[in-house]
C-alpha positions as a printed Julia matrix, in Angstrom:
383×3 Matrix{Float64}:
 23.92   -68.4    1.04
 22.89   -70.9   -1.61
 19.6    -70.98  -2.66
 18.74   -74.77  -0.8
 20.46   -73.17   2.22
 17.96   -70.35   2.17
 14.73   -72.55   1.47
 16.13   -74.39   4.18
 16.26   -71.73   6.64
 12.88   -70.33   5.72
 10.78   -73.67   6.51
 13.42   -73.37   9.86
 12.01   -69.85  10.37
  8.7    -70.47  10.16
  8.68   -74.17  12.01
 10.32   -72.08  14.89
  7.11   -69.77  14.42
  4.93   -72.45  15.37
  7.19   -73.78  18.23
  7.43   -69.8   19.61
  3.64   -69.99  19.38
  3.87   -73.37  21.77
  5.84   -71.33  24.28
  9.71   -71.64  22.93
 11.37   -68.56  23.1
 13.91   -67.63  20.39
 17.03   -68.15  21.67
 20.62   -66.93  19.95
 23.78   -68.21  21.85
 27.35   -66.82  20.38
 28.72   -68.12  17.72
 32.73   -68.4   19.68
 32.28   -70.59  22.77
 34.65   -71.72  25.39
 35.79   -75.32  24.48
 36.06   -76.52  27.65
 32.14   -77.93  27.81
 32.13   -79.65  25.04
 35.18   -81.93  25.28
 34.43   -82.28  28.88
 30.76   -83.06  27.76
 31.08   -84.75  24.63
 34.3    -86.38  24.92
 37.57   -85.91  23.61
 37.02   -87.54  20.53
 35.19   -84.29  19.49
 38.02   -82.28  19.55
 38.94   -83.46  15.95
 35.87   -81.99  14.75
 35.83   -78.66  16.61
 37.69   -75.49  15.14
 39.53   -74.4   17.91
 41.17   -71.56  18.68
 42.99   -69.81  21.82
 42.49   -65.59  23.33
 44.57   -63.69  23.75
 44.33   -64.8   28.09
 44.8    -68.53  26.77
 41.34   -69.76  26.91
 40.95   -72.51  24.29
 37.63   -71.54  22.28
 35.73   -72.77  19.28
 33.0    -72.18  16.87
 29.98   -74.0   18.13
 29.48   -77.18  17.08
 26.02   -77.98  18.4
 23.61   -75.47  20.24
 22.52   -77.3   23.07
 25.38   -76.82  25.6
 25.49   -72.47  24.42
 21.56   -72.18  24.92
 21.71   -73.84  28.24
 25.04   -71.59  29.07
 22.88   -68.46  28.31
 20.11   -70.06  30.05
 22.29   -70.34  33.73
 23.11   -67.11  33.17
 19.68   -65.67  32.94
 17.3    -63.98  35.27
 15.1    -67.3   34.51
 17.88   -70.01  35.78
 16.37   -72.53  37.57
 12.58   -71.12  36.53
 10.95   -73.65  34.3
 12.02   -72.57  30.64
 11.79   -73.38  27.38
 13.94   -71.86  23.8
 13.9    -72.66  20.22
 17.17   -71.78  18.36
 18.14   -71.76  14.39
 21.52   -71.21  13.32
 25.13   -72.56  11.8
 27.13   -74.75  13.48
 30.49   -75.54  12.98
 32.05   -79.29  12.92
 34.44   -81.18  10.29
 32.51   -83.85   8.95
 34.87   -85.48   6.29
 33.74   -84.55   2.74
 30.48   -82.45   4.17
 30.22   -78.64   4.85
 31.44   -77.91   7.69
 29.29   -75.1    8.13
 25.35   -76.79   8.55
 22.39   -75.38   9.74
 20.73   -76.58  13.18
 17.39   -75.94  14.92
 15.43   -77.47  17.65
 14.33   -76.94  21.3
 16.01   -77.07  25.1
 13.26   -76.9   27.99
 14.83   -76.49  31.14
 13.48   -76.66  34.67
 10.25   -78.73  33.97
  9.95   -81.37  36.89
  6.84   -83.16  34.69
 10.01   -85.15  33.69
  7.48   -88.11  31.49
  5.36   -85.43  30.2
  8.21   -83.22  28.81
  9.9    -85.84  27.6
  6.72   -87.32  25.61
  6.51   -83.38  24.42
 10.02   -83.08  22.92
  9.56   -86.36  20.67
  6.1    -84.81  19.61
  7.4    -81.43  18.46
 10.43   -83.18  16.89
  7.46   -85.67  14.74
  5.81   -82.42  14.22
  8.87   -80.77  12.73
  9.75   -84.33  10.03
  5.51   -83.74   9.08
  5.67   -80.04   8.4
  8.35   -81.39   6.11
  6.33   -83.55   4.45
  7.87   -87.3    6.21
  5.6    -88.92   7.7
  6.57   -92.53   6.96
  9.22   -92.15   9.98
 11.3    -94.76  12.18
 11.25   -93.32  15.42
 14.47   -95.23  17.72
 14.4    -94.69  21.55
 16.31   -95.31  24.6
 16.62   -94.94  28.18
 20.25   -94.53  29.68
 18.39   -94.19  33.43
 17.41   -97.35  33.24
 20.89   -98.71  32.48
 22.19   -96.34  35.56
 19.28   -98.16  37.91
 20.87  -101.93  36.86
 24.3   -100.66  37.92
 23.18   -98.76  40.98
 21.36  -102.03  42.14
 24.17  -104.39  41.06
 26.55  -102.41  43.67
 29.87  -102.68  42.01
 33.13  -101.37  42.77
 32.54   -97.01  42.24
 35.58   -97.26  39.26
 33.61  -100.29  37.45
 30.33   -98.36  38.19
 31.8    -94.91  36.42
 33.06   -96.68  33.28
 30.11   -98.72  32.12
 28.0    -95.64  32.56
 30.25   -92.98  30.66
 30.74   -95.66  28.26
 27.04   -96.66  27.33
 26.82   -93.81  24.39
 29.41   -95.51  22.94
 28.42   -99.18  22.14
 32.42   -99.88  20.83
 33.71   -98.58  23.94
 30.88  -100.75  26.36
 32.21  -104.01  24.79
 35.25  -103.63  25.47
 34.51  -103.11  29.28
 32.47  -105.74  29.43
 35.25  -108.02  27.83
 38.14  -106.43  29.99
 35.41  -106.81  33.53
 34.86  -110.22  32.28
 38.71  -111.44  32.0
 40.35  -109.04  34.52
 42.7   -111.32  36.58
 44.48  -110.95  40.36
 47.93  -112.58  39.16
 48.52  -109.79  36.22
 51.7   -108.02  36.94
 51.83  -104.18  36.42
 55.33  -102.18  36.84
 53.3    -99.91  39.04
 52.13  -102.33  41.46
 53.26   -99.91  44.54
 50.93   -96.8   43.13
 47.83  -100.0   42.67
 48.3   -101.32  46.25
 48.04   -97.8   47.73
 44.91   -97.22  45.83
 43.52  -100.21  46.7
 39.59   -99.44  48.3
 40.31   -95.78  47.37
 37.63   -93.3   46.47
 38.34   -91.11  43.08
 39.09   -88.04  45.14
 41.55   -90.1   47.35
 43.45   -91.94  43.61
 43.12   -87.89  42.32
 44.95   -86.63  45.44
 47.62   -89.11  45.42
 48.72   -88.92  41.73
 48.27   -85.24  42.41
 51.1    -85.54  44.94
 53.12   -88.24  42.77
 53.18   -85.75  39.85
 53.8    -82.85  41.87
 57.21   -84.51  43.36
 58.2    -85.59  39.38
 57.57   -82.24  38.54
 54.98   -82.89  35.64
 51.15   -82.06  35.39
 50.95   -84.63  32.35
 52.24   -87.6   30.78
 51.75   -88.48  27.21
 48.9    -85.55  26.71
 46.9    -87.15  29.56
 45.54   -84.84  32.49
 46.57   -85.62  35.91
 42.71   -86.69  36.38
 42.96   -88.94  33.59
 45.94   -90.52  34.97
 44.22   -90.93  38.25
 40.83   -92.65  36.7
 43.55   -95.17  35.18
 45.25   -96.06  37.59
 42.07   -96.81  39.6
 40.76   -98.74  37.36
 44.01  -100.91  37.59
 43.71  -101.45  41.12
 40.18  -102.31  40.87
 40.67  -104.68  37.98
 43.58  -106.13  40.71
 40.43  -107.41  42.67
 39.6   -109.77  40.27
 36.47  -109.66  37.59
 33.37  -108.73  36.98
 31.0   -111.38  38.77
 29.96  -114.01  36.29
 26.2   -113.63  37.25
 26.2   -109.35  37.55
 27.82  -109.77  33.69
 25.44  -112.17  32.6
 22.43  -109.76  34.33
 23.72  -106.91  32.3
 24.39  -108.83  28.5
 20.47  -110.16  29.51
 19.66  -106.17  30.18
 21.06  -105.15  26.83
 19.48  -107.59  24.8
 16.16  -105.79  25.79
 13.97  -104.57  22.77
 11.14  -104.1   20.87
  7.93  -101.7   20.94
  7.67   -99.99  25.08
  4.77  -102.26  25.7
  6.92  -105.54  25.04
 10.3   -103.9   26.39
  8.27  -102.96  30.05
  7.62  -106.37  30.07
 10.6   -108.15  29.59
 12.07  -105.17  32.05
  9.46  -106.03  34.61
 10.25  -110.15  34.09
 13.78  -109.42  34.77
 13.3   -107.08  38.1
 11.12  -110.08  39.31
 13.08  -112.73  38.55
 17.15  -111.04  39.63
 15.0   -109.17  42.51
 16.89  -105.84  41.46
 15.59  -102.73  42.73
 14.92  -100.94  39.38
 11.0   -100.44  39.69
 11.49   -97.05  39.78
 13.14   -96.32  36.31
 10.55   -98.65  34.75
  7.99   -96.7   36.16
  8.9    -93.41  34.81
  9.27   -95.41  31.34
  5.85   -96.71  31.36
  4.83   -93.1   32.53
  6.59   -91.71  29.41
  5.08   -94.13  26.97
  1.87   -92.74  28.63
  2.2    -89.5   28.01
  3.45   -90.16  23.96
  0.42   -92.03  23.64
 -1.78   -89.46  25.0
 -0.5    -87.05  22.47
 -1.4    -89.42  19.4
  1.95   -91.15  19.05
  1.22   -94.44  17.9
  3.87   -96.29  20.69
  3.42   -99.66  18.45
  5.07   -98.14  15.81
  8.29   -97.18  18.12
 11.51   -98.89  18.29
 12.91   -99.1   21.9
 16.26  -101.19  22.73
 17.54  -100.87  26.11
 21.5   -100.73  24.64
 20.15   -98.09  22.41
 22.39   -94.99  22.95
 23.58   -91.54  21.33
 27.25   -91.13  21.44
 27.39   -88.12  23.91
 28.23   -88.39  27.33
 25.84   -85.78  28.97
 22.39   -87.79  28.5
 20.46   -89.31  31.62
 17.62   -90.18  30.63
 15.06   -90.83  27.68
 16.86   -90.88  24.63
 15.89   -91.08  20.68
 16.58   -90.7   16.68
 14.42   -89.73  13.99
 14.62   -91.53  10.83
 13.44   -91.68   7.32
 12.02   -95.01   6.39
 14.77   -96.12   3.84
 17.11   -93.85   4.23
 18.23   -93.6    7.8
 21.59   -93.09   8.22
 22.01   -89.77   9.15
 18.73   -88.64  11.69
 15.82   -86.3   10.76
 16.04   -85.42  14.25
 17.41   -86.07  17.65
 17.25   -85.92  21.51
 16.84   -86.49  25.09
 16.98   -85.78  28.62
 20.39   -84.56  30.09
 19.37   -83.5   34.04
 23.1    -83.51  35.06
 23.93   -80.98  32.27
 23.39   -78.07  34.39
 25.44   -78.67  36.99
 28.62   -79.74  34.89
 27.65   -75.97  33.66
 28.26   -74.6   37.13
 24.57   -74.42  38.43
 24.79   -74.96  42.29
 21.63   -76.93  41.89
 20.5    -79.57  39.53
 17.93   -78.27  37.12
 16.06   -80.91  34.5
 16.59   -80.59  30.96
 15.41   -82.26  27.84
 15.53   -81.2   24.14
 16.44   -81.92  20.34
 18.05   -80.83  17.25
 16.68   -81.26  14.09
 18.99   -81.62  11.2
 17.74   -78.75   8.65
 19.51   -80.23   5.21
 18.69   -83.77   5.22
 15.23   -82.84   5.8
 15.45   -80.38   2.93
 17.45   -83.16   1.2
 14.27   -86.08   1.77
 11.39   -84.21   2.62
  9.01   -81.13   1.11
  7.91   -78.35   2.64
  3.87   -78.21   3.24
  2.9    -74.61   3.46
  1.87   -73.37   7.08
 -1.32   -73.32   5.94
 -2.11   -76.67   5.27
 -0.9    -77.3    8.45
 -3.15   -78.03  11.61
């Protein structure tokens, strides 16, 4: 271990003292975890960071490249799943990251079961400002989010299920929601498609329904894939060509989302531009605000100055599991890589196997970068 490395880890250590003192239990998740959750979680593209390997039974497994999804895996597994919990964690994590170590030090926090959804939420981006100040940054951008909010415009727009799936799995990744948008926007009923049999029969079909039949269609061809893609895969595709058969995305439920995403500024100006457009499209999305405005409560009430915060409602973090409240850390001129980051990700724990959904928020802080920018202040001088 190189001398930075261990300075690094010894603020960690005793940053996760004060956090253990706030009610975090330690928490230390295997190093070798199944791969399976995180390209199902994170996406595929991850795979081309992970180091994967296969046992000996053919289970495809790979050194840990975050610890969020193995502290919530030990978590379900616990005599406290489902119980209102919350962990700190400090380790290495593993992830190719083109010219970097790929081998980097992580901490942060997961807090599981808390139904105080505003308050928790307000909690993890206090901690996380904490942890950037014990460092010695305090001149901090703080970027925030809200990917419920997104899910509310959609819900209340009522679009076809297949249209409804993709913009939401695709909001994390801002590349990937322009295209939809520009495909939605264009999609046309006189296209031709050599499979135009397989489109008309999944015509009004459910994704269980498209799943069964290309299920059977495979089956019959004797093939579970084609081209590396999973029969699933194949299935969401094809659905989304029969939809796109329908014709495109109405001009004025487009138009209602661009108007959504353009959305920013501090929460105070952000609620109200959210509130003007609720009022004036009559969209039932009340609900999402108010747990916003709630939030922004709750951050103010434990000294965050909510002037100072950046909020954009396109703002999103390139994973695939949040639901919620979402946001970066940065240092004020430097801020491309984060000091720290987060959210909430309720539907984590039952893509984990829980039989019931549990809520979830937490963060990672990035150890090196703040060794790189910031300076330790000795836990005394600390409040």
């Amino acid at each position: 271990m190189t001398s930075t490395t261990a300075g690094s880890a010894a603020w960690a250590d005793a940053l996760l003292l004060s956090f253990a003192q706030a009610g975090y239990v330690r928490a230390e998740p295997a190093m070798l975890q199944p791969a399976e959750p995180f390209l199902d979680l994170s996406g595929e593209d991850i795979r081309k960071s992970l180091y994967l390997t296969t046992d000996a039974g053919g289970e495809e497994l790979c050194l840990r490249p975050d610890l969020t999804i193995p502290v919530a895996r030990d978590y379900l597994v616990s005599s406290r799943a489902g119980q209102p919990a919350g962990f700190s964690y400090l380790g290495p994590v593993f992830r190719y990251r083109d010219g970097r170590p790929s081998e980097f030090l992580q901490a942060g926090i997961e807090s599981f079961g808390r139904q105080d959804r505003a308050a928790a939420d307000a909690e993890m981006l206090a901690l996380a400002l904490e942890a950037t100040a014990a460092f010695g940054l305090t001149e901090v951008e703080i970027r925030t989010g809200d990917v419920a909010l997104f899910i509310a415009l959609i819900d209340a727009l009522d679009l076809y299920p297949v249209w409804r799936r993709r913009l939401i799995k695709d909001f994390n990744r801002k590349i990937s929601l322009e295209q939809d948008l520009e495909r939605l926007t264009h999609a046309t009923r006189s296209s031709r498609n050599e499979y135009e049999g397989v489109l008309a029969a999944l015509a009004g079909s459910d994704r269980k329904a498209a799943l069964a039949l290309v299920t059977d269609l495979m089956s019959i061809a004797g093939t579970t894939n084609v081209g590396g893609r999973t029969v699933a895969e194949i299935a969401d595709r094809f659905l989304e060509q029969s939809t796109l058969k329908g014709g495109a995305l109405p001009r004025d439920a487009l138009n209602l989302i661009k108007r959504f995403l353009a959305i920013s500024g501090d929460p105070d100006e952000a609620i109200a531009q959210l509130r003007a457009l609720a009022a004036d499209t009559k969209l039932d999305i009340a609900a999402a605000i108010d747990q916003f405005e709630s939030r922004v409560g709750f951050m103010a009430a434990r000294g965050i100055d909510t002037s100072m915060t950046r909020f954009s409602t396109s703002f999103g973090r390139g994973l695939d599991y949040y639901t919620g409240f979402e946001f970066e850390l940065h240092s004020k001129g430097d801020g491309v890589e984060p000091l720290a980051a987060g959210g909430r990700y309720d539907g984590l724990m039952t893509q984990l196997g829980s039989a019931t959904a549990i809520p979830a928020v937490g963060f990672s802080i990035w150890v090196e970068t703040l060794t790189k920018l910031g300076k330790p202040i000795a836990s005394g001088s600390r409040s």
